[in-house]
N, C-alpha and C positions, 0 to 999 in steps of 0.2 A: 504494500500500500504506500502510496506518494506519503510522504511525511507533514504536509502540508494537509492533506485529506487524511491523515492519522492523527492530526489535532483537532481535526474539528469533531472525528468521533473521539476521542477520548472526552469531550465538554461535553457530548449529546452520551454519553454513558454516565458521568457526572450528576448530571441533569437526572437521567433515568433511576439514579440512586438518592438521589434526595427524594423520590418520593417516601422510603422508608422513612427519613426524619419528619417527615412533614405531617406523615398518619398521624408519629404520634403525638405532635404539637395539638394536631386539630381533637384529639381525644386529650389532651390536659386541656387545651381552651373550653372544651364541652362542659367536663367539668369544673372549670371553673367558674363559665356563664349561668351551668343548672343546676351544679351541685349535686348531679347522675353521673355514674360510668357509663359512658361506649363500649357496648361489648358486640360492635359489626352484627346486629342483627335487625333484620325488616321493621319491629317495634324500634329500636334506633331509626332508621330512614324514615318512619313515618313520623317519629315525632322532633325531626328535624324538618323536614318537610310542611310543613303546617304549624311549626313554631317557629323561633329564630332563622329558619334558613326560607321562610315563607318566599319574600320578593326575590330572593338567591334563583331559588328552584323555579319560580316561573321566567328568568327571561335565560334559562339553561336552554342549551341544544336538546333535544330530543335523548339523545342517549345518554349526554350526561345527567337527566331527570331518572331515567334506569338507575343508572350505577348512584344518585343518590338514594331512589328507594329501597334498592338490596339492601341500606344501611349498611356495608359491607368493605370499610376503605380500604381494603384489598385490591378490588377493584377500580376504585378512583384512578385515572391519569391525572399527570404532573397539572397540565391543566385546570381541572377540574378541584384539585387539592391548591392549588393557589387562586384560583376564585374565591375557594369556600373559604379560605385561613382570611382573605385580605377583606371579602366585604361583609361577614358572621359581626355584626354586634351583641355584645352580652346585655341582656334586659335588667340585669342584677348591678348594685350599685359594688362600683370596684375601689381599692385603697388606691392612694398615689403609686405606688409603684407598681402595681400589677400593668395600670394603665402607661406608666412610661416603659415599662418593660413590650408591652402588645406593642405601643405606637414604634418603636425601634425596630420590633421584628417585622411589619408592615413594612418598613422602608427595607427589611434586605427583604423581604417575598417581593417588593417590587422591585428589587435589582434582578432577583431572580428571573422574572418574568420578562424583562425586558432581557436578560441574556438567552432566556429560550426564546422569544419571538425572531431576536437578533440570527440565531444561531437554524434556525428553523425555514426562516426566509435568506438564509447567505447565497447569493447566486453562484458563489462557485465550490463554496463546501471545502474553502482552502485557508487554512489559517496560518497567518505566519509563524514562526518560536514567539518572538516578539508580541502580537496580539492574545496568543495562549499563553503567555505567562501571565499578562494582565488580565483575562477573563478566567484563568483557575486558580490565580490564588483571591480574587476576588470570589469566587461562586466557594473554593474551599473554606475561605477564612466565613462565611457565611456560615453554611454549613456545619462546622465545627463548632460554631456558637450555638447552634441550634442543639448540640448534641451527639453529633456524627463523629464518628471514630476516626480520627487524624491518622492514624499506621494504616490505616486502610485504604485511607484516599491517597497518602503516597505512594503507598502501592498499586494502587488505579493508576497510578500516573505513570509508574516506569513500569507496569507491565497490565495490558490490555487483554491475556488472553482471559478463558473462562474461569471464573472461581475454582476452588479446590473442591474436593467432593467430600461432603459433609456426613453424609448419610452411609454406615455399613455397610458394604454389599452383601447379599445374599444370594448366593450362587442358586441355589434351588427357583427362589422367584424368578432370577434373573435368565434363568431355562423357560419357565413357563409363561415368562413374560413377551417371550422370542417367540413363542408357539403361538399366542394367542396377536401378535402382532403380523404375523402371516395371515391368519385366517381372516383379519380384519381387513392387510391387504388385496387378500385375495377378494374379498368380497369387495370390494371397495371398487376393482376390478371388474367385476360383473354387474355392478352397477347398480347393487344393494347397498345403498349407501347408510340404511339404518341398521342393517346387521354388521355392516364396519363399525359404527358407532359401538354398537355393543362389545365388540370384542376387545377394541381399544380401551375402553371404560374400564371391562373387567382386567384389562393390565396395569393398569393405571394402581388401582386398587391396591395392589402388591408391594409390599414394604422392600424398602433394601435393592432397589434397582440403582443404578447409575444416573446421576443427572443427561448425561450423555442420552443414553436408552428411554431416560423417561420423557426427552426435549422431544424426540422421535415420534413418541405415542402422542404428546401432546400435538401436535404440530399434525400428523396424520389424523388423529379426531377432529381437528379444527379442517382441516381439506374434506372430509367428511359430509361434517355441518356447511361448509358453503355449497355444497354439492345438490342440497335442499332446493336451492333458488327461491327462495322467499321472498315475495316481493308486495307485500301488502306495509304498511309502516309498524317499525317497529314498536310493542308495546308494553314487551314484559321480559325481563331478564331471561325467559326461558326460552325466548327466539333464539331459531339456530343460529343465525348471524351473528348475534351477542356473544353466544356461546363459543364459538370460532372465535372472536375478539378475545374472549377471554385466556383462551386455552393456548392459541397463538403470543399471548403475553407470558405465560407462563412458560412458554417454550423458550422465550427471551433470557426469562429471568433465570432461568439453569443454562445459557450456553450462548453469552450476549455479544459472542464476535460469531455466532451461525448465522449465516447469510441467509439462509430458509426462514428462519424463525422471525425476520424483520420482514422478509416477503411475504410470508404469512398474515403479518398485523396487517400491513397493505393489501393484499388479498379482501381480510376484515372490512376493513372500513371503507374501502371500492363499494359492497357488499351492504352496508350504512350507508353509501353515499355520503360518505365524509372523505371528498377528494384532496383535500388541503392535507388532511394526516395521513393520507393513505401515502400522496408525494412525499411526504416528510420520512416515513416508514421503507420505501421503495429506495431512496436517495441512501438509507442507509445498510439496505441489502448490497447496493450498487459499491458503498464504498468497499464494503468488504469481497466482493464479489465483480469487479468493473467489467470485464468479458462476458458477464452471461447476459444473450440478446432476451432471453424471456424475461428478465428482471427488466430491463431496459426496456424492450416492449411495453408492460406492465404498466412503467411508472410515465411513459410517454400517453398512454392511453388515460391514466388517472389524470395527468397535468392538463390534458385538452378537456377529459369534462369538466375539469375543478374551473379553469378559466372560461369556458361553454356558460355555466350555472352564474359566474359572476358577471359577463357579460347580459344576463337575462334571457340567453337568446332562446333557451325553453318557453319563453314568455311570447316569441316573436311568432306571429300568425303563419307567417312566411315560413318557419322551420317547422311548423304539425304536419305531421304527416296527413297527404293528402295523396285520392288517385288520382288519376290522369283528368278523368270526366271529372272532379270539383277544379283540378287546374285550370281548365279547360275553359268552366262557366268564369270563374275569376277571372282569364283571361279574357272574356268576353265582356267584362262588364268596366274592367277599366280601361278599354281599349276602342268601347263604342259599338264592336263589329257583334254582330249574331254568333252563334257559336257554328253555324252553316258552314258560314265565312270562315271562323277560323281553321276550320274544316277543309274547307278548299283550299288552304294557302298551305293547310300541313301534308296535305294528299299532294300537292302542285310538288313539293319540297321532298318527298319522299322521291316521286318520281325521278326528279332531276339529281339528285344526288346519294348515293348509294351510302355513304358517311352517316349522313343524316338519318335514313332511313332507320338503319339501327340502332340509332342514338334514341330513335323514338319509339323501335322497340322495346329496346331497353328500360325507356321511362315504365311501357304498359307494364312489365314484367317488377320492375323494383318498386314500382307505387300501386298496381293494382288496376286493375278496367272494366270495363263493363266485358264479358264475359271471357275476363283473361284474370288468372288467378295468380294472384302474387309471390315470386318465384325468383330469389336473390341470385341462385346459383345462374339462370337465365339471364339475367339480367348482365351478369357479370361477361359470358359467352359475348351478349352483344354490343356491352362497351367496350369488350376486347376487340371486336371487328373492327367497332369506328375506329376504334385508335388504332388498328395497323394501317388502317384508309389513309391516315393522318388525322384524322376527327379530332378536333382539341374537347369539344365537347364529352366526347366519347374516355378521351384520356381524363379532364375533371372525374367523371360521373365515376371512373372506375378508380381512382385516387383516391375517391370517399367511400367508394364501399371497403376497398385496403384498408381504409384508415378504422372504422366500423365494426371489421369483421364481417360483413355480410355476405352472404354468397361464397367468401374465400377467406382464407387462413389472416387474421389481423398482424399489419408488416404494416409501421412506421415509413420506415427506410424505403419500401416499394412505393408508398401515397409521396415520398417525397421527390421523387424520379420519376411519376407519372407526372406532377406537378411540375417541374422543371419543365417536360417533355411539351405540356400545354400551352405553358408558357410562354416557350418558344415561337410558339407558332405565330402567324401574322395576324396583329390584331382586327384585322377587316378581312370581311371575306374573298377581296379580289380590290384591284386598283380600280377597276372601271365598278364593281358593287360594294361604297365604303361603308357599309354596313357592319355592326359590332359581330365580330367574329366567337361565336358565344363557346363560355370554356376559357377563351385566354382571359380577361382581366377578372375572370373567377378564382383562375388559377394563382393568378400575379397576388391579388388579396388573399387569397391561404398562405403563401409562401411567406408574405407582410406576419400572417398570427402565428406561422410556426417560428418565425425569427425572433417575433417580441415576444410571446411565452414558451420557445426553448424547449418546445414541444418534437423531438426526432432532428435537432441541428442543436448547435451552440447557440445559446440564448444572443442575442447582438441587434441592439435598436437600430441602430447605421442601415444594417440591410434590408429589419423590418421596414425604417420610412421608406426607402429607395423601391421598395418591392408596393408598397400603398402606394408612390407614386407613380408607378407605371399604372397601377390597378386605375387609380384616378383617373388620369390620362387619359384610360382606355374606357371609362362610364361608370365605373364602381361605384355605386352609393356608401357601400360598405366601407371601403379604403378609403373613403373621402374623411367621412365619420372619426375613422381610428388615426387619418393622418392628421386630423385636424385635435384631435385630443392629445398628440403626441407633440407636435405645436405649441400648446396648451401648457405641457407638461417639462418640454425643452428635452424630450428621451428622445434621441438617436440624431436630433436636429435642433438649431441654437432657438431659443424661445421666441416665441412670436404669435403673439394674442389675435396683432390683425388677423396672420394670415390662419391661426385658428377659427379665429370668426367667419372667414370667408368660405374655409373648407366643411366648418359644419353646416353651414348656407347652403351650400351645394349639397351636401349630403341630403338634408333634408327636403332641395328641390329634386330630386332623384326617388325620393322616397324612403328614406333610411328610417327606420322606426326610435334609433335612439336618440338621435340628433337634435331635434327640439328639445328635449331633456337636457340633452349636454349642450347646449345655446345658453339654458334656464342658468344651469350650475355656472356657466362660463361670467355672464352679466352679474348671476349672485356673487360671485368671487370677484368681481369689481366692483362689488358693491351699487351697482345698476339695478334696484331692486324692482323698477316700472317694467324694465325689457326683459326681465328677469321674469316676472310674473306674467307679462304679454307671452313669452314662448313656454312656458306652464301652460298656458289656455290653449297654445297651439297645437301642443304636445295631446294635451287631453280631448281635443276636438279631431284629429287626425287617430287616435284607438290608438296609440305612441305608447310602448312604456313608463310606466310613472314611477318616481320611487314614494311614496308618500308622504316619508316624514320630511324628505329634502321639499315635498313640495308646499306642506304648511310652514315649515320654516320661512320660505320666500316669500310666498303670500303674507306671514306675520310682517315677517321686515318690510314687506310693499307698504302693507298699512300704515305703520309706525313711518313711513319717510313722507307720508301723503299726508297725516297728521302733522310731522315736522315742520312740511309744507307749509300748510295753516298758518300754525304759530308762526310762522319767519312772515308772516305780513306782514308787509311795509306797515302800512296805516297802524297793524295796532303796536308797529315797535315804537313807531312816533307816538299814540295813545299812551302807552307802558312803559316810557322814559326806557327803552331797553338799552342806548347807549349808556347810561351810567350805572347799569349792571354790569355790562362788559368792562367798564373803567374798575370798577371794583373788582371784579374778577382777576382783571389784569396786573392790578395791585400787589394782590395775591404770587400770582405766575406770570412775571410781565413778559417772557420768550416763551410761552405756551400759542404752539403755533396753530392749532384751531381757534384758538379765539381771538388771535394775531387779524385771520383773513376774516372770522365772520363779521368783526367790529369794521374794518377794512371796508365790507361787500356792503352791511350797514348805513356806513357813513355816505359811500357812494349813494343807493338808492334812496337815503331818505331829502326829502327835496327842500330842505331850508339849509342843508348844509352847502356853507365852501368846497366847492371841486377839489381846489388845491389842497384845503383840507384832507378828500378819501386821499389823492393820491398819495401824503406822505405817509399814509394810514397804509396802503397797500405797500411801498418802499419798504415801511418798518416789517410788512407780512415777507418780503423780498429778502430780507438782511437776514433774516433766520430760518428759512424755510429749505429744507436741503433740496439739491437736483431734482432728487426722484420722487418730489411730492406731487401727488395727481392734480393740485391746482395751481402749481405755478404756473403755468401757458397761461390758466385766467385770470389771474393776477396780473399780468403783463398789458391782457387784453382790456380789461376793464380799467387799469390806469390808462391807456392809449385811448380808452371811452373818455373817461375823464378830459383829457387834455385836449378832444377833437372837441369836445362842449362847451370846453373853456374857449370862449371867440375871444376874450379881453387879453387873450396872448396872441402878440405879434407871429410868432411860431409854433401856433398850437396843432398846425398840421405836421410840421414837420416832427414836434416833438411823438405828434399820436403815430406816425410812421416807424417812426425808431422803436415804441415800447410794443408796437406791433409784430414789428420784425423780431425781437425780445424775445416775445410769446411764439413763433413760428420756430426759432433757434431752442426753445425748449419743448418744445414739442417732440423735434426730431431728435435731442437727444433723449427723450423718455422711449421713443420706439428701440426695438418692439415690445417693451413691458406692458405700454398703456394703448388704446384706441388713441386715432385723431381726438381731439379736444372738440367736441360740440359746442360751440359756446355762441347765443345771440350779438355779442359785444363783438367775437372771430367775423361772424359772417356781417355785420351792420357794418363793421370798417373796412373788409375786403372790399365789399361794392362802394364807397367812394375813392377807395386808395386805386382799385383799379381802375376806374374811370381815369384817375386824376397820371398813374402809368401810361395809360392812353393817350393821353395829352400830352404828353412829357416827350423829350427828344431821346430817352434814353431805347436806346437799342430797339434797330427796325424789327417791329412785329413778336421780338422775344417776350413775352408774359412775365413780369417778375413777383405780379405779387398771387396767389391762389384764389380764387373766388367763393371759397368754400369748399366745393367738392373735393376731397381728399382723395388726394393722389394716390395713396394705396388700392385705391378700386382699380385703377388701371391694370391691376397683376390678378383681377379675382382672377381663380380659373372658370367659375359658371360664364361671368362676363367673355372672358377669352372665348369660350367654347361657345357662344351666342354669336359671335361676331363672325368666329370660323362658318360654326355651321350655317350662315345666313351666305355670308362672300361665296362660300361652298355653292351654295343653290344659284346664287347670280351667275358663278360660273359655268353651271350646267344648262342655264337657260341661253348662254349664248351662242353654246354648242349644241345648242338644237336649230335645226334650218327652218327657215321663216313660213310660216304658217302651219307649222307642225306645235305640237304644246308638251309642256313640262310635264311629266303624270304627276299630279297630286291624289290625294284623297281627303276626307273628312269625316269626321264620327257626328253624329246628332246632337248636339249639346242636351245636358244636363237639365240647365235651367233655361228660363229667358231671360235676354235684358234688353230695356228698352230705356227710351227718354225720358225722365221724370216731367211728369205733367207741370212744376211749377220749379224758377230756379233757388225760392225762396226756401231759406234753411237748409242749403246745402253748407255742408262741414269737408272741409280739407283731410286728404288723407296723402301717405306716401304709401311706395312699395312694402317699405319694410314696417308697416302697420298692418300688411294683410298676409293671410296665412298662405304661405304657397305650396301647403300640400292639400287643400280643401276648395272643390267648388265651392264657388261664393259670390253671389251677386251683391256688391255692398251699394246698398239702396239708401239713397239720400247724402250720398258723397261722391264729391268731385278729386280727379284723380292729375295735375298739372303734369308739362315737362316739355321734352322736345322729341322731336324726329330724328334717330343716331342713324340710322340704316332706312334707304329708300327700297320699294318690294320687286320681285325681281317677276313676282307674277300677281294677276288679279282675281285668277278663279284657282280654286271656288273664295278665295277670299287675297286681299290684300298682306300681305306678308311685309311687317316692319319690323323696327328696332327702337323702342321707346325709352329715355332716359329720363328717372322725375328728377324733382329739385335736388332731391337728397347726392343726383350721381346715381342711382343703380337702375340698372339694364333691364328691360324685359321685353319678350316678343310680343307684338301686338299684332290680333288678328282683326280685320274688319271684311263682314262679309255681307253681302247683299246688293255687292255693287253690281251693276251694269258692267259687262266687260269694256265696251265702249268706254264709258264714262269714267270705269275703272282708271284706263290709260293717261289717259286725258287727268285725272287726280296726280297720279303720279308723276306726270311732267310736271305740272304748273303746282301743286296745290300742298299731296305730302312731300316734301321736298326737306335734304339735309337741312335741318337747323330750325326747322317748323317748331313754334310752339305752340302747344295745343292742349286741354282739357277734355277729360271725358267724365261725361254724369252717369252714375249708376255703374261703376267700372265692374267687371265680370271675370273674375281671377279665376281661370279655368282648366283644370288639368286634361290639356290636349290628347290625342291618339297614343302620342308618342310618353305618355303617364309624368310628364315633364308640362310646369305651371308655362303661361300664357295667359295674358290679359285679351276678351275676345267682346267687338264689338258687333250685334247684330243688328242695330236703329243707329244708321250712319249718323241722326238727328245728333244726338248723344254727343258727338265732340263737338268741343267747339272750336274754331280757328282764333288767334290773335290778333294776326294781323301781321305785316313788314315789321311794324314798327319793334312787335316785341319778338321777334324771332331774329336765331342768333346767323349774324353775317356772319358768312368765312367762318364758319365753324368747325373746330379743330378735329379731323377726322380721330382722334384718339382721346381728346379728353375733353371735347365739345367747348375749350375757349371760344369768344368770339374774336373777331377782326384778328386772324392767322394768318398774316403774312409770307410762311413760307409755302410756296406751291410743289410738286411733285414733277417734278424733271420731264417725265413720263407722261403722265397722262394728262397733268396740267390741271386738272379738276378738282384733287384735295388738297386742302390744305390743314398748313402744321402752323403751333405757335412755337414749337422749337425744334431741336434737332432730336431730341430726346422723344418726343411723340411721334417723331418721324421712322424713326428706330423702331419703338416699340410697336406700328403700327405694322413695320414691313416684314419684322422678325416674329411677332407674336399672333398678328391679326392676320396674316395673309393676305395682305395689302395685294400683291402681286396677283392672286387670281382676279381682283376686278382692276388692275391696272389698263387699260389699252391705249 
């Protein structure tokens, strides 16, 4: 064994020895809190259970609620005996020292506990000399206080193997106990697995055997008992699965370097569905044991459902198992078509492609059909054809049965080389049919969760993101999701909130089921507790995964910031003299930098006060506020409010330009930790500073100052891949020869929407106020923006590129035109830079199960006009008046070089160049 992986079992066998000490702690504290001995029996668990360990016992695991009612701390794990030691209060009044004596040992069960968690989740199970001298004489010097024999534990330390044998041998048993462990074999063999129990039982029974011999029987009765297949929940210590747990532990405890007897507990608790211990169990079969693929198998298989069940994805509609015929109807109902139809398009696909065919046999056979009976080993026969065709679909389908067991022998290392194999393949089905080549970014996102949970490879973030972003790349909702939470997290890639933000966006316009959830958590953890709550509602309206407590939490804190709200009114802090509360406060903690800026934002908003006043008020928030504080950008902004309002300064433009720029230089250094800065004060002074840039001599057509829309949108990838896929369609319509048409199609909508009969009490809405995984006709709001992309066809509808205020993208469908009249709109009328309103807007999850805003009462928009539509509009990030033109086609224009770039590198500028 690597010496390094020999330290960290000898702390996980440490560990596994304190529970002796710990029994008998919790049987002196027993009696001490009731003034009763413990004597491990079911009258003990019950009246622990229902006395002092009441709230203990209800938020227990399932089986640790077993192993407390046997009353039997024998049984207890390391676990389960440092819950009950750390959170058991005594109801009985204690002297001073009993009570400093408990509160001391509290603090090392919590040193404990955090060396087991430490020790339990180590990803490489390699401990240096160095970190194991510090973690064993900390856990021993513990330990030894508690009671624990110090010659012992040194002995634990300079030699690992099995204890001495403590017990007599008895030769005569020890014949009969060989005799009766055959017959159990044997039976065990034919597949009587209760008359194996019994024979092993009755060996068991025999005094004077060998720890050695007697590890064997225990270990063989526990292979027995899971042999049962019990699969109802466990409820009573006498479940054979318990039972196996137990006997498997006992096989431990006589021979704690046998590789079997660790595989075993793991076995167990596979068995329990307790995959976290079973990994932990398995990791230690492996240390002792590294070469054997069945332990490895084993604990590869535990790891994927342990991270499977944390993921929720039991919970995901999408992973129940379903036949072909409920596929089928589902597919037909998000997609618009008859199930006729989708009928014809799978018959049409069968015929043409031999790959496919069996891929789709394959589906009848492994999910079930209307008069095809469900049949893994078939199944496997015909994803094995696709994939010698090349079928990448065929090589996925057959990766997961590998990975399963279904149908064929369960191999890790085979699902990992089919996967690869998918991979590879080209992710569209042909150059001239760029259609998702299904299989490869299914593949590329397995390859993403084998890497980041270490599931049949070396655990390594680097390759999971790298493997999520092809997935991405290629349409994955799912790899959208896990890259954006790894983002989120800064695992495998440098942190980055935006582009977290943007990848859960996507995911969730893809349809990811977790993604609104993790948007909720992402805004909760910036303390954005409105947009926090907003994607909670979206989450729960969309049938999304919910965690529940995460989600009253958010909704608590929404309330409490909307309440905050309130109180921070102007008028009644003027009313409530609240400025000389903050003076006194400040008195108190005059560098307390919350109440630095609120007196600051105060003094500004309330309107008898001197300007110059807020601003030294926000200076003194400036002088002590570190870098990385979420409001210094609006600190900057708001003094640059200040000085643009103050007209009694000769300079008060120039000065509000500088503290402008200020807030723009701290913005950029907070990325990527923080969002752009929303701030009314950011956007009121962009639009006169850019005007007044406009005027100004400085540099032909170059944009210097932002106008609000934050530049990181230009990098979303949904935005990227809206713009591709639109240019994409431009370009095939113009390689279609003239009078010949584009094939499109169209599903029926959903809902209708039409023009609101009156324009009276219409309320403002943006993109990212509407849900974009739910049809939604939002009735009685107007939806502003401009024309990003003009359509490259009219039937059956207008095909655009809409950008609102906020900066984000969306396709906009408008249908009912005339094709004539169509044309004719689109020369003269949607045209780049057009702004426009739409009443009653209709957020509509298109054919292609990807949102779309879609108008059916052309009435409904409204036009602008010249005047408020944007000139020379920057084909990359919609500035106006962009002076630089395109060499080429002479028709877009850029406000820099920098969109010029972006536009030709990332947009595919080039396919509508001419």
């Amino acid at each position: 064994m690597d010496l390094k992986l020999q330290n960290w079992f000898k702390v996980e066998l440490l560990l596994t020895r304190s529970c002796h000490v710990l029994r008998k702690m919790f049987k002196d504290r027993w009696s001490l809190f009731t003034g009763q001995q413990w004597l491990d029996t079911p009258a003990n668990g019950h009246a622990y259970t229902t006395g002092i360990g009441q709230k203990i016992y209800q938020n227990c695991r399932n089986i640790q609620k077993i192993m407390l009612q046997t009353g039997d701390t024998n049984q207890w794990d390391l676990t389960t005996l440092l819950n009950v030691l750390r959170e058991t209060k005594s109801k009985r009044q204690l002297n001073k020292v009993d009570k400093q004596r408990i509160a001391k040992e509290n603090n090392d069960l919590l040193t404990i506990t955090n060396i087991r968690n430490n020790s339990a989740h180590h990803a490489s199970k390699c401990i240096s000399d160095t970190e194991f001298e510090t973690i064993w004489s900390q856990l021993s010097s513990i330990l030894i206080s508690f009671g624990d024999d110090a010659d012992e534990i040194a002995e634990l330390k300079l030699n690992t193997s099995d204890a001495k044998q403590k017990e007599p041998i008895n030769t005569v048993n020890t014949i009969e106990a060989k005799r009766l462990k055959d017959l159990g074999n044997e039976a065990y063999k034919q597949k009587h697995f209760g008359e194996a129990i019994k024979w092993f039982s009755q060996a068991l029974v025999l005094a004077g055997l060998s720890d050695y011999d007697r590890s064997i029987l225990y270990s063989n009765r526990a292979a027995a008992y899971l042999e049962k297949h019990e699969t109802s929940e466990v409820t009573s210590s006498m479940d054979s699965r318990y039972l196996a747990l137990q006997d498997a532990e006992h096989a431990r405890d006589l021979r704690q370097t046998w590789p079997k007897a660790h595989f075993r507990i793991g076995q167990a608790h596979v068995a329990l569905g307790e995959y976290e211990k079973a990994v932990h169990s398995f990791d230690k079969a492996l240390a002792l044991d590294p070469t054997n693929s069945e332990m490895r198998n084993f604990r590869d298989s535990a790891l994927e459902r342990k991270h499977y069940y944390d993921r929720k994805d039991h919970l995901n509609r999408q992973n129940m198992p379903r036949t072909t015929r409920e596929q089928l109807n589902d597919l037909s109902k998000t997609s618009g078509y008859t199930i006729q139809q989708c009928e014809k398009v799978i018959d049409f696909i069968r015929k043409d492609d031999p790959g496919k065919d069996a891929v789709f046999t394959g589906h009848q056979y492994r999910d079930g059909d209307d008069n095809v009976k469900q049949n893994y080993e078939l199944a496997v026969r015909f994803y094995s054809k696709a994939a010698a065709l090349g079928n990448a679909e065929g090589m996925y389908n057959l990766a997961l049965l590998h990975q399963q067991g279904l149908g064929v022998k369960k191999d890790i290392q085979a699902t990992i080389e089919l996967l690869e194999q998918a991979a590879a393949q080209s992710p569209t089905m042909s150059d001239k049919l760029p259609i998702p080549n299904v299989g490869v970014a299914e593949a590329e996102h397995s390859l993403g969760l084998h890497y980041e949970t270490g599931v049949g490879v070396e655990m390594n973030y680097y390759k999971a993101a790298q493997w999520y972003q092809r997935a991405s790349d290629h349409g994955s909702a799912t790899a959208a999701n896990n890259l954006g939470l790894m983002y989120g997290a800064g695992k495998g890639v440098a942190k980055d909130l935006v582009k977290s933000e943007q990848l859960l966006r996507l995911a969730v316009t893809r349809g990811d089921q977790n993604a609104a959830m993790n948007l909720a958590i992402l805004f909760s953890e910036k303390q954005d507790f409105q947009a926090a709550e907003q994607w909670c509602r979206f989450a729960s309206e969309n049938n999304n995964i919910l965690d529940r407590s995460r989600l009253k939490h958010i909704r608590d804190a929404a309330e409490k910031q909307r309440e905050l709200f309130k109180k921070l009114d102007v008028e009644n802090w003027e009313k409530q003299d609240g400025l000389a509360d903050f003076n006194a406060a400040l008195e108190l903690v005059p560098d307390n930098i919350e109440l630095l800026y609120d007196r600051a934002a105060m003094l500004r908003l309330t309107k008898h006060v001197d300007l110059n006043v807020a601003v030294v008020a926000h200076e003194i928030f400036l002088k002590y506020a570190p870098v990385d504080h979420r409001k210094l950008p609006e600190a900057y902004y708001a003094a640059a409010s200040c000085y643009f309002m103050n007209t009694a300064l000769k300079n008060h433009v120039e000065l509000a330009e500088k503290y402008y720029r200020k807030g723009i230089e701290a913005e950029k250094q907070q990325l990527p930790c923080f969002l752009p800065c929303e701030s009314n004060n950011k956007l009121f002074l962009s639009k006169f500073l850019l005007l007044k840039s406009a005027m100004s001599d400085a540099g032909p057509g170059e944009s210097s100052i932002n106008a609000g829309k934050p530049k990181s949108r230009l990098s979303d990838p949904r935005r990227l891949d809206m713009i591709q896929w639109h240019r994409k369609s431009i370009a095939e319509k113009r390689k279609i020869s003239s009078g010949c048409k584009l094939i499109t199609s169209t599903a029926k909508p959903r809902l209708g929407q039409n023009s609101p009969a009156s324009l009276i009490g219409l309320k403002g809405i943006t993109l990212r106020e509407m849900n974009p995984a739910k049809d939604y006709v939002y009735q009685g709001y107007v939806l502003s923006g401009i024309i990003f992309e003009q359509s490259p066809v009219v039937e059956p509808s207008i095909w655009l590129l809409f950008e609102d205020d906020n900066g984000d993208l969306e396709r906009l469908f408008i249908y009912n035109i005339p094709a004539s009249e169509g044309w004719q709109l689109i020369k003269d009328t949607y045209t780049y830079g057009t702004k426009i309103s739409i009443l009653n807007p209709y957020m509509r999850m298109a054919a292609d199960n990807k949102p779309a805003i879609r108008v059916d009462d052309a009435s409904s928009i409204i036009l602008h006009g010249n005047a408020h539509s944007v000139k020379d509009m920057c084909r990359c990030c919609s500035e106006a008046n962009a002076s630089r033109v395109c060499s080429k086609c002479r028709s877009a224009h850029y406000c820099s070089k920098e969109c010029q770039t972006i536009d030709w590198k990332q947009c595919d500028h080039k396919l509508i160049c001419t």
